[in-house]
N, C-alpha and C positions, 0 to 999 in steps of 0.2 A: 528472489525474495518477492513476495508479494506485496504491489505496488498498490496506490489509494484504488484502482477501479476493480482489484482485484480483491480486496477488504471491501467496499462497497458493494461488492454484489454476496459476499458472505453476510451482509449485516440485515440487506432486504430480505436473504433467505430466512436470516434467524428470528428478525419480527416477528412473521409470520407462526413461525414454529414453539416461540418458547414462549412468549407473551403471557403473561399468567400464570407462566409451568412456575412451580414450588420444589426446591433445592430439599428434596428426604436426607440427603446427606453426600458427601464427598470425599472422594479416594485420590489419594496424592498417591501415587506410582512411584515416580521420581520427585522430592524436596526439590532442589534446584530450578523445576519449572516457576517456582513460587515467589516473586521477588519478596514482596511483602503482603503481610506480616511471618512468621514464622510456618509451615507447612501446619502445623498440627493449629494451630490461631485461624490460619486461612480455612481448613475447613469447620472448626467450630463457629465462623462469623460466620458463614455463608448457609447452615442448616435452619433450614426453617424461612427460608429469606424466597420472595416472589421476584421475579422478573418483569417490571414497571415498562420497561424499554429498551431498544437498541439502537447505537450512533456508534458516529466514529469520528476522529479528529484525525489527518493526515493517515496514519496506517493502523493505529492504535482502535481497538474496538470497545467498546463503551456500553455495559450490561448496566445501565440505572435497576437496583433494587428497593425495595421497600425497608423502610428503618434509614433512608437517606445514606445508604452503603452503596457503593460503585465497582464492578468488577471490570478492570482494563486487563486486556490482553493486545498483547505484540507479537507476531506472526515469527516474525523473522523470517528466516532461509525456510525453511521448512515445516510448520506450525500450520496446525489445520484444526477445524473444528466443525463435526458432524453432529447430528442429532439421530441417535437410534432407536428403533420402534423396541419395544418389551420382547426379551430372547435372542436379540440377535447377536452375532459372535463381536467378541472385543473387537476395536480397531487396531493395529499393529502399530508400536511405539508409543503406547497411549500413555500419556504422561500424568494428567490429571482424568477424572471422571464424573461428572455431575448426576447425579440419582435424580432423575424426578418422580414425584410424589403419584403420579400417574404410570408411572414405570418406566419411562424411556430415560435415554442416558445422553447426556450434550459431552461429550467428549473428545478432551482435546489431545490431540498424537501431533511428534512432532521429533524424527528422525535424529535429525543433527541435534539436537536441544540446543539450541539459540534461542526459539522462544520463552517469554517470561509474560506470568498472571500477576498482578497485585490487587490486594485489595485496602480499599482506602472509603475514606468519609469526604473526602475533598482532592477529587480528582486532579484539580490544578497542580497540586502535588505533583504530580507527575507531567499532564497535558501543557500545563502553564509554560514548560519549557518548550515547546515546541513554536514553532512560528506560525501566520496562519495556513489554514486549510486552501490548498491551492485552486477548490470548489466554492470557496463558502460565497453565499453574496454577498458580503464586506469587504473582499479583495475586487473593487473594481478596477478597472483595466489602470485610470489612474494612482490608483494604492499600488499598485505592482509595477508601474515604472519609476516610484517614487522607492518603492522594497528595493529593486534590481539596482537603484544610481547611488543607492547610500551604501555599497558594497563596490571592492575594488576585485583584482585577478579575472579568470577567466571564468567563464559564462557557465560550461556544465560545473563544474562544482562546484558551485552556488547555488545552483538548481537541485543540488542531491544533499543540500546542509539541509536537515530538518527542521533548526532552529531557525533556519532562514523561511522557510517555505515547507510546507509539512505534505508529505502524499504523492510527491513525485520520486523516482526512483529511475533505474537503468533507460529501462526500454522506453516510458514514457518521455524523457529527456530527450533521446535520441530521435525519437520519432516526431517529437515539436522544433528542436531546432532544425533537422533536415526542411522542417513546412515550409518554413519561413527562410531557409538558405545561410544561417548561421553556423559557423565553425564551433564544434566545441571548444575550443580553445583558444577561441575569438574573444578578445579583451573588453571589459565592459563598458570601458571609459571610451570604447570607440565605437558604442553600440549607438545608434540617434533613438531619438523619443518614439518616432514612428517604426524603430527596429521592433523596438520591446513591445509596444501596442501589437503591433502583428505576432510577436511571440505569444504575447499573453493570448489572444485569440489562438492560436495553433495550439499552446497549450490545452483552454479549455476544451476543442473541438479531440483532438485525440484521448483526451481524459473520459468525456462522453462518450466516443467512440465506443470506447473498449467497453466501460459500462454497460453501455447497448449489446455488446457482444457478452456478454459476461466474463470478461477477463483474460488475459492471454496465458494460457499454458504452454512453455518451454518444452522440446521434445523432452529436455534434462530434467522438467522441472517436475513439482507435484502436487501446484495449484488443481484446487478439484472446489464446487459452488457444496453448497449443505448438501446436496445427494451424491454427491462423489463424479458429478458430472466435469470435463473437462472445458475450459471458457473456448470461446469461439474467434476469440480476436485476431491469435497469432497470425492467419493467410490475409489482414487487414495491414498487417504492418510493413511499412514502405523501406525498413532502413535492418530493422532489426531483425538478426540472424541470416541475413543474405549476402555475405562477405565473399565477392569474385562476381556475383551477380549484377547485371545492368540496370542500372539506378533509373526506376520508374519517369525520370525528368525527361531526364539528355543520354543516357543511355550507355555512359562510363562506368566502369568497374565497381562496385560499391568496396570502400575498405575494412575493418578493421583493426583499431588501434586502441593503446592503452590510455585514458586519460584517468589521472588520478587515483591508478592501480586497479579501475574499472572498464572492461569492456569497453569498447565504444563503438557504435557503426555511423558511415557517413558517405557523401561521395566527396572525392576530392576536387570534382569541378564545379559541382553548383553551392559546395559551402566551402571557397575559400578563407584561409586564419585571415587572412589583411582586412577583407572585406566581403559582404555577400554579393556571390554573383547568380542570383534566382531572380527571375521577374517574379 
């Protein structure tokens, strides 16, 4: 799935690209990509309508248009979205299809259909339930050890609640607690103040990371930026997808295991469950 730095680099691409671009009209492929309002509703709001801007909150991508109407999209597993020059061939799986008025097409495909568009006049509707933005400048390091201590269980999933914390996901989990020599499944209430400060820092440092890289594409995955390029981060990552391979520290086995029906990569000796044992 794609994770917040992997929607953050789709969102810088599509600034650039659609800014201004005018909505001629819109082809729903498949209903079902369409949370709300009804398929046939969603494209008769969006004809005629400009594209003011683009943001994102946690993984959710955020088209502000004109007439104070908002188009969110959620990626999910497999959910992509291109912008096509005038003649070029469909994209394969294309589930919805933007016309713009200039002729090109913003088109979103999306294999598994897990992805879902709604469109709304008050995004909170939907964004309002999420927690914050594990980027924003209002989660300062002390807002996040204050989030992480009013939460009980263990450490990763609580990092992957989006209600809790919005835009972190498998690999970027994986990759901030190894920084820092935390267990996923190292309990919270045993975490000290200066644990979580150094998490949150590991956090925002690998968050930026991968942005810098433009996003980690899985050999399995099919993360691709607005030109169907692949992101750059994957040979940056210390923990994830290297299961048998010698953990960049100390130089032990790296494992995989399951925590909370998710993936997980780690080493077993510099992130023991009792306690961190990483300088």
């Amino acid at each position: 799935m794609p994770e917040l730095p992997e929607v953050e680099t789709l969102v810088r691409d599509l600034r650039g690209l659609i800014f201004g671009a005018v909505v001629a009209r819109v082809q729903v492929s498949w209903a079902g990509a369409v949370a709300v309002p009804s398929a046939r509703r969603f494209a008769a709001g969006l004809k005629g309508r400009r594209f003011m801007a683009v943001s994102r909150h946690g993984k959710f991508l955020q088209f502000d248009l004109d007439g104070s109407h908002y188009l969110l999209v959620h990626l999910r597993m497999s959910g992509h979205l291109a912008v096509l020059p005038p003649g070029a061939e469909p994209v394969l799986y294309t589930r919805v299809t933007f016309h713009l008025a200039d002729g090109r097409r913003l088109a979103f495909s999306d294999p598994r259909k897990f992805g879902r568009l709604w469109l709304v006049d008050q995004p909170d509707l939907v964004l309002g339930k999420l927690g914050p933005d594990a980027l924003a400048d209002d989660l300062t390091e002390a807002a996040f050890v204050r989030l992480i201590q009013a939460h009980r269980g263990a450490i990763k999933p609580l990092l992957l609640r989006q209600e809790v914390l919005a835009g972190l996901g498998n690999i970027y989990t994986d990759e901030a607690l190894f920084r820092v020599g935390i267990h996923p499944l190292r309990r919270i209430d045993t975490l000290s103040e200066v644990d979580l400060r150094r998490l949150y820092g590991a956090m925002r440092e690998v968050l930026e990371q991968a942005i810098a890289n433009r996003g980690t594409t899985l050999p399995d995955a099919r993360f691709r930026d607005a030109w169907g390029n692949r992101g750059d981060n994957l040979g940056h990552l210390s923990v994830g997808r290297r299961k048998g391979q010698a953990c960049p520290r100390c130089g032990a086995p790296l494992e995989r295991t399951v925590v909370g029906g998710r993936g997980t990569y780690s080493c077993p000796a510099c992130q023991r469950q009792a306690a961190s044992n990483c300088d």
